[in-house]
C-alpha positions in Angstrom: -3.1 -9.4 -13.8 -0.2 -7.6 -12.6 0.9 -4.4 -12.7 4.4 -3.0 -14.3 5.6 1.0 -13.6 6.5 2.6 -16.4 8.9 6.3 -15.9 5.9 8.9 -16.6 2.6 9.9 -16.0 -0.1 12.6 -15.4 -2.9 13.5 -13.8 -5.6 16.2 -13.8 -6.5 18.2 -11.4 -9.6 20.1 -11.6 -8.1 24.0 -12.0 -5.0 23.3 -14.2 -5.6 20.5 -16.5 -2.7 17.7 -16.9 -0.1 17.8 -14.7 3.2 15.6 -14.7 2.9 13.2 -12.1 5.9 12.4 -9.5 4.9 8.9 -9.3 5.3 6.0 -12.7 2.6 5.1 -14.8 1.0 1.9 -14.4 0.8 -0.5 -17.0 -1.1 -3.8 -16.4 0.5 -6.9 -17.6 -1.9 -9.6 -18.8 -1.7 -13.0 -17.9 -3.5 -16.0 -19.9 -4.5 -19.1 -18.7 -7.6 -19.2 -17.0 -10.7 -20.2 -19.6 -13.4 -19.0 -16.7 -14.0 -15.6 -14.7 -11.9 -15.4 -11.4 -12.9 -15.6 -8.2 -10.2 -14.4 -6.0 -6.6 -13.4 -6.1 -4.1 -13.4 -3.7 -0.6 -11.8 -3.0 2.6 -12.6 -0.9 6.0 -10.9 -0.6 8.9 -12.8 0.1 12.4 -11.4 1.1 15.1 -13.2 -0.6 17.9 -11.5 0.0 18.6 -8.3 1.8 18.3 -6.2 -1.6 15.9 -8.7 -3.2 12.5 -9.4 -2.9 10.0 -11.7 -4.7 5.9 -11.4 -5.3 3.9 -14.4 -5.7 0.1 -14.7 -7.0 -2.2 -17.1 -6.8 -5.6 -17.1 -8.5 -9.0 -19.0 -7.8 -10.9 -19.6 -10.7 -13.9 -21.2 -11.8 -12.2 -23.5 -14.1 -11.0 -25.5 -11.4 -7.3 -25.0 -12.3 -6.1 -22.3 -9.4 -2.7 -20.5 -10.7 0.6 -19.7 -9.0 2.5 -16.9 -11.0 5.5 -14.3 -10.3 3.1 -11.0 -9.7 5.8 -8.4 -11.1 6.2 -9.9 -14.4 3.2 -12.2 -14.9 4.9 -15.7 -15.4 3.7 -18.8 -15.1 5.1 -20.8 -12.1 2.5 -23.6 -11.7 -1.2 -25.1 -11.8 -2.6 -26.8 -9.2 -4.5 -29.8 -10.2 -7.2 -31.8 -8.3 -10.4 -29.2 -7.5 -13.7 -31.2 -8.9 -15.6 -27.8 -9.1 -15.2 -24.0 -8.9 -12.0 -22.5 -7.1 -13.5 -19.9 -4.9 -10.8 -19.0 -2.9 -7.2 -19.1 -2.4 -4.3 -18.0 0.0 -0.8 -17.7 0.2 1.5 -17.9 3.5 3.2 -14.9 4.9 6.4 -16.6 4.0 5.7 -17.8 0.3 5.9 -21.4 1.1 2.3 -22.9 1.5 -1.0 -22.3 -0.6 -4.0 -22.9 0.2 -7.5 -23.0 -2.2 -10.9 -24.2 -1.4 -13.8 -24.9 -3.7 
């Protein structure tokens, strides 16, 4: 699941009730694929250019199928095939380019 801001918020603070918030509201994004609970989930950064950057997810699952997915909107990229049990954990490179996953 990823995580879109949204342009308000608020949050309570224990004298004055709700107060607007400076920061966005969170929304979560869900993301469907997986047909078993997840084990592990992990994130990478890349620079692409100077005023753009890209986020990368990977999920370990126990369905065997580990995920690759763009983290700010929640799309599919790709499903790594080939575990014969449980994904139970997964990595991505500093630099976007390599995964790893172990079962």
């Amino acid at each position: 699941m990823s995580v879109a801001p949204e342009t308000t918020t608020t949050t309570t603070t224990k004298d004055n009730g709700p107060q607007p918030s400076s920061r966005g509201r969170q929304i979560p994004i869900v993301c469907p694929g997986h047909t078993r609970p997840l084990a592990e989930l992990s994130f990478c950064t890349v620079e692409e250019t100077k005023a753009e950057e890209r986020t990368f997810l990977v999920s370990a699952c126990h369905d065997k199928m580990p995920m690759l997915r763009d983290a700010k909107t929640g799309d599919w990229i790709g499903t790594f095939a080939g575990h014969k049990g449980a994904v139970w954990s997964c990595r991505l490179d500093p630099l976007g380019l390599l995964a790893g996953t172990a079962s």
